[in-house]
C-alpha positions in Angstrom: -12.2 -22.4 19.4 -12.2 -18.6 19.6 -15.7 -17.1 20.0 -16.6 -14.7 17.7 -17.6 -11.1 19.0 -21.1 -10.0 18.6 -22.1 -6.5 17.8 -25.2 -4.4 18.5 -26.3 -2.7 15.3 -26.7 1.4 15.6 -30.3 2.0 15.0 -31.1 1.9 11.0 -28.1 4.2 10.3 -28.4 3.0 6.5 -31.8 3.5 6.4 -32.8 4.3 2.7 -29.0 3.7 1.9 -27.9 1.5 -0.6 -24.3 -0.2 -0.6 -22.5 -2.2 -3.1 -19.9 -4.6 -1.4 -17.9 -7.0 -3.6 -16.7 -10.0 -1.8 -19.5 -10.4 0.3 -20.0 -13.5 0.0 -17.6 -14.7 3.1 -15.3 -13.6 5.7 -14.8 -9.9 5.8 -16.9 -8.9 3.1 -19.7 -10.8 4.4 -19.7 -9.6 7.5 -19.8 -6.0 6.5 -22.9 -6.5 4.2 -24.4 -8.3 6.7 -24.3 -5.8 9.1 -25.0 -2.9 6.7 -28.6 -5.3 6.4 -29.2 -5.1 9.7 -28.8 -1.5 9.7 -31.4 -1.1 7.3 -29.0 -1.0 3.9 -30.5 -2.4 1.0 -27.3 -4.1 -0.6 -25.9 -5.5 -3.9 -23.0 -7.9 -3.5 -20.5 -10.2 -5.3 -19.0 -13.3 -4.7 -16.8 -15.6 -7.0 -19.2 -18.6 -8.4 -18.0 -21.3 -6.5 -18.9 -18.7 -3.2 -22.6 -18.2 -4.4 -24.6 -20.4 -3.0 -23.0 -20.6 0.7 -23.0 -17.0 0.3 -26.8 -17.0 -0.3 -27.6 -19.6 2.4 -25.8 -17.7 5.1 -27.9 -14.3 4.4 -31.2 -16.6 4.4 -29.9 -18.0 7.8 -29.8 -14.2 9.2 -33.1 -13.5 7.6 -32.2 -11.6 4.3 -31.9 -11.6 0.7 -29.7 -9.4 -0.8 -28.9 -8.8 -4.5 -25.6 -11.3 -5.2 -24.3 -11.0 -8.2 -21.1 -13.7 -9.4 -18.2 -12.8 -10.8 -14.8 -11.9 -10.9 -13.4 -8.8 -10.2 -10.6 -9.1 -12.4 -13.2 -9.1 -15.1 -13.8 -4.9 -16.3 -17.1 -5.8 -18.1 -18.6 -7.6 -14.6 -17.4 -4.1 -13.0 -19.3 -2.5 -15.0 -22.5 -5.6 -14.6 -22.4 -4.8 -11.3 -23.2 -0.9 -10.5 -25.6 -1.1 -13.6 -27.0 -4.1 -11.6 -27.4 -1.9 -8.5 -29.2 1.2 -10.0 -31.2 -0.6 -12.0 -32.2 -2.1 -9.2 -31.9 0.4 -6.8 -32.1 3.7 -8.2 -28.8 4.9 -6.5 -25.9 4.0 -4.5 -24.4 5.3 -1.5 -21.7 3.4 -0.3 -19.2 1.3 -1.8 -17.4 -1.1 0.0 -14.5 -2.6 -2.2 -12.9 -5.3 -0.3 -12.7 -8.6 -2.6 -9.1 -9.2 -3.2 -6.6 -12.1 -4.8 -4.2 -13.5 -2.1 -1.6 -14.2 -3.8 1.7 -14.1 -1.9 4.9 -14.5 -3.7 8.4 -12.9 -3.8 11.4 -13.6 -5.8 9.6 -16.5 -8.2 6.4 -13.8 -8.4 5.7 -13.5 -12.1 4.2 -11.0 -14.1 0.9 -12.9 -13.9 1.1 -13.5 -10.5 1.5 -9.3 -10.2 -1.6 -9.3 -12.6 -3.6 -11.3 -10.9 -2.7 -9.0 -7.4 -3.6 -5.6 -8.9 -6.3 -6.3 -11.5 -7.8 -8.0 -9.1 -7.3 -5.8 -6.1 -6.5 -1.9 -6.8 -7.4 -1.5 -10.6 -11.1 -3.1 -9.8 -11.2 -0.6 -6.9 -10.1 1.9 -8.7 -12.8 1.2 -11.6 -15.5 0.8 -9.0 -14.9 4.1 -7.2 -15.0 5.8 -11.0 -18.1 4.1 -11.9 -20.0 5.2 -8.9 -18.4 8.8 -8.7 -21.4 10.0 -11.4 -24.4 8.2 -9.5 -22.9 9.5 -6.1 -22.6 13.1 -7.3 -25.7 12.9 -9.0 -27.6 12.1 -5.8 -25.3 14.6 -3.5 -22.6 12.4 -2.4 -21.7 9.0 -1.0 -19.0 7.1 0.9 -16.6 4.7 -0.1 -14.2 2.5 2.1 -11.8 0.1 0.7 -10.4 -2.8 2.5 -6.6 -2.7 2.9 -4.3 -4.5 4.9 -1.7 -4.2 7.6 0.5 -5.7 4.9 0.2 -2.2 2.8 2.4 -0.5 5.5 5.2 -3.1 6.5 7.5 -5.4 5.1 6.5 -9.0 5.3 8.6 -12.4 3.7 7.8 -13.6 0.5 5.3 -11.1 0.1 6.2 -8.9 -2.6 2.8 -9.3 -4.8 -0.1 -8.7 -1.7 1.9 -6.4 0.3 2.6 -4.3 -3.4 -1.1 -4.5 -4.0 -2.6 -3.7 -0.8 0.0 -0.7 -0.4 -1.4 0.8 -3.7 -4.5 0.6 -2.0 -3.6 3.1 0.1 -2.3 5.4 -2.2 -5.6 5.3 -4.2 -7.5 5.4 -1.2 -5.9 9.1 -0.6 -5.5 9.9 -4.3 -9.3 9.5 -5.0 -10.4 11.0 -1.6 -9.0 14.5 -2.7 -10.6 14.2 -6.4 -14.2 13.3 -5.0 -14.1 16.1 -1.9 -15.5 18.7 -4.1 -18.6 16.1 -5.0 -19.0 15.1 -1.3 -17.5 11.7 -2.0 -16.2 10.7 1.7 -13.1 7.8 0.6 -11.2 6.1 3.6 -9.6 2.7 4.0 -9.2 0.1 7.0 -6.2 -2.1 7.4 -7.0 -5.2 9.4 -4.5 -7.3 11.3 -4.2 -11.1 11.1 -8.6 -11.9 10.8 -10.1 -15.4 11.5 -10.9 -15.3 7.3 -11.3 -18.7 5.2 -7.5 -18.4 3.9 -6.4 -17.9 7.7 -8.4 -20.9 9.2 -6.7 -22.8 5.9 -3.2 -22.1 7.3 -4.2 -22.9 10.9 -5.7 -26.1 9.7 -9.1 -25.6 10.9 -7.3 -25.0 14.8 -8.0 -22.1 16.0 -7.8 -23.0 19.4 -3.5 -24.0 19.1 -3.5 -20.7 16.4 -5.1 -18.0 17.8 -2.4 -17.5 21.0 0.2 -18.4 18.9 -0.3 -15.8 15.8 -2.1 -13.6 18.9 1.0 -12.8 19.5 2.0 -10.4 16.9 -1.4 -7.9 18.2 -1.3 -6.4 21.6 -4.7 -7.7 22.3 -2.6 -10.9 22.3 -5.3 -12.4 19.9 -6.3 -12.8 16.3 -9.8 -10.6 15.5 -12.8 -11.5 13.3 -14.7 -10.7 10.3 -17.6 -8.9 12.3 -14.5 -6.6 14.2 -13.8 -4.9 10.7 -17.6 -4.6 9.8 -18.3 -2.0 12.9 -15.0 0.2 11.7 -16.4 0.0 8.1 -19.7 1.0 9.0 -18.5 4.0 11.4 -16.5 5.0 8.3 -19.7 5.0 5.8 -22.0 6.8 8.1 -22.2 10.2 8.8 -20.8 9.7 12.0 -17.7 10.1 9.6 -18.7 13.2 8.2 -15.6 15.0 8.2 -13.4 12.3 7.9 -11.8 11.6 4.3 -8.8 10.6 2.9 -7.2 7.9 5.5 -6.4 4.9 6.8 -8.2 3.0 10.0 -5.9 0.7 11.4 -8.2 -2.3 12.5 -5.3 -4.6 13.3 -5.2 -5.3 17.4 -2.0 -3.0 18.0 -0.5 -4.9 15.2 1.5 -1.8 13.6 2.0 -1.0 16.9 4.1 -3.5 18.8 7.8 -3.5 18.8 10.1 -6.5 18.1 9.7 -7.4 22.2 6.4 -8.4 21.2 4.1 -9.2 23.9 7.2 -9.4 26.4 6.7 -12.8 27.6 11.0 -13.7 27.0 12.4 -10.5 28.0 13.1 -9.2 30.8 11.7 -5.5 30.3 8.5 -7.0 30.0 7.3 -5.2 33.2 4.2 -6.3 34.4 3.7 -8.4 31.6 
């Protein structure tokens, strides 16, 4: 099995910061407000309620305690739950990370609920999140918000018509709300991750991710698939004022992903050159 990367915190960067990430209760999420904690955030998540508890144990094992709050967020009223939930707590918030999402991949039988579920979901939470914060954040003199998009928002991919539809919104709103919120020092960027060692991926690789991971490694140029913690660092660099002037676009996080042509990793052709 692959072993996951480790990565040195940056000295208390979030010091005094707070950060609202929903779907941080596993994979990707989780791993972004876990290292937010050990950077000295104080930090309100969400997780679906079957995700709670494990969600809560696996902070406790890293020594924290963060606000997690359940829900869905398909659900406008939890939206809403959930950034009164963090000031009231809190007193402000600085960062929003807005990375819980539906997979739901589906093409020609896609129905309208299935597009629904994508968007509401995905996009239209985000985009209810980032207004719901927008008043606290200028209030307090600005903020940072990433969202979590996808390598899927910028190619086309089979029977993919609902995710790759959502996630590519995602990056339209991403730049559409960066250049509303400039003027009130809002920072807004998005990542797009390649293929991550996430719950639904281990699913499809039935728990082997020693066969898997040279196998679907071969759509990345680092010949590999990445994990959960290899999105938190990017996410972090992207909410700190190390980003200061940086607003309004799209980190690919994806392994060379977007960047590798149909030879692939050149293994079965003969211009492979020193591959």
């Amino acid at each position: 099995m692959p072993i996951p990367p480790t990565r040195t915190p940056i000295l208390q960067r979030f010091h005094d910061k707070v950060a609202l990430v929903t779907g941080g209760t596993n994979g990707i999420g989780h791993a972004i407000a876990l290292e937010l904690l050990r950077e000295g955030a104080q930090v309100v998540a969400t997780g679906l309620p079957a995700d709670l508890a494990e969600g809560r144990a696996a902070f406790a094992a890293a020594g924290f305690t963060p606000l997690l709050l359940a829900g869905d967020m398909a659900d406008e009223a939890f939206c809403r739950q959930l950034v009164a939930a963090a000031l009231e707590r809190h007193g402000r918030i600085d960062c929003l990370v807005n990375n819980a999402f539906s997979f739901v991949a589906k093409g020609l039988e896609a129905t309208r609920e299935d597009f629904l579920r994508s968007f509401t979901v995905g996009p239209f939470a985000f985009a209810q999140l980032t207004q719901l914060v927008a008043g606290p954040m200028q209030r307090q003199g600005g903020g940072a918000i990433v969202n979590v998009s996808s390598i899927s928002a910028w190619i086309a991919q089979p029977n993919r018509w609902t995710y790759n539809t959502a996630k590519g919104a995602v990056a339209q709103l991403t730049r559409c709300a960066a250049l509303d919120l400039a003027p009130h020092r809002i920072r807004v960027n998005s990542v797009s991750p390649g293929w991550i060692w996430t719950r639904e991926v281990d699913k499809a690789a039935g728990g082997d991710r020693t066969t898997y991971d040279p196998v679907w490694g071969q759509f990345h140029m680092l010949g590999r698939l990445g994990h959960p913690v290899e999105i938190a660092g990017p996410v972090l660099f992207l909410l700190s004022d190390d980003a200061s002037f940086i607003t309004g676009t799209d980190l690919p996080v994806d392994g060379g992903y977007n960047g590798l042509g149909p030879e692939g990793l050149g293994q079965n052709t003969r211009i492979a050159g020193s591959r």
